[in-house]
N, C-alpha and C positions, 0 to 999 in steps of 0.2 A: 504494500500500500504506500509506503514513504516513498520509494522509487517512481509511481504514477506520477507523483507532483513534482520531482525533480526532471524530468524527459517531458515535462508540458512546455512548450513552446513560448515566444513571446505573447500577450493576451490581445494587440492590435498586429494585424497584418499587413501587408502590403497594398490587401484591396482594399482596406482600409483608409489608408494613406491618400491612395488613389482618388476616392470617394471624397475625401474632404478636398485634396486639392484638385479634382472636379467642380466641386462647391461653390470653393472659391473663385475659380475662374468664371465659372459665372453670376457669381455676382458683381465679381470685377467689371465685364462685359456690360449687364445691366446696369450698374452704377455710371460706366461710359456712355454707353446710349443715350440714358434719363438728361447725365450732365452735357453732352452736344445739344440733343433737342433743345433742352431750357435755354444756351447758349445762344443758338441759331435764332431763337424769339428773341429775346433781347438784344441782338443787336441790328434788327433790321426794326427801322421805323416807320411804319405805312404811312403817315401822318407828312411826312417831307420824301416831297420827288428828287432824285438823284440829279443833280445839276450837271453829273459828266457825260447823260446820254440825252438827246433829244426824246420827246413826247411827243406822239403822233397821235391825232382823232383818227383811227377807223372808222368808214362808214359800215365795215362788215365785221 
């Protein structure tokens, strides 16, 4: 019986390992995402037209 628990292995494994830095990565990924979008909103202002391209009226 004392031999059983000397021959038991470590208690986390590799796929373990694996599994959490899966995890992580994506929530790294989704944390990226979220912070571009929010980015990309703020910093275009619909409010003021771009003074370095002309504005054209369509009729179509």
């Amino acid at each position: 019986m004392g031999t059983d628990l000397e021959n038991k292995g470590p208690c986390l494994g590799i796929r373990h390992l694996q599994a959490v830095l899966l995890f992580l990565a994506i929530a790294a990924n989704f944390t990226a995402r979220l912070n571009i979008s929010v980015s990309i909103v703020a910093m275009t202002d619909a409010a003021t037209a771009n003074p370095d391209f002309p504005e054209y009226d369509w009729s179509e």
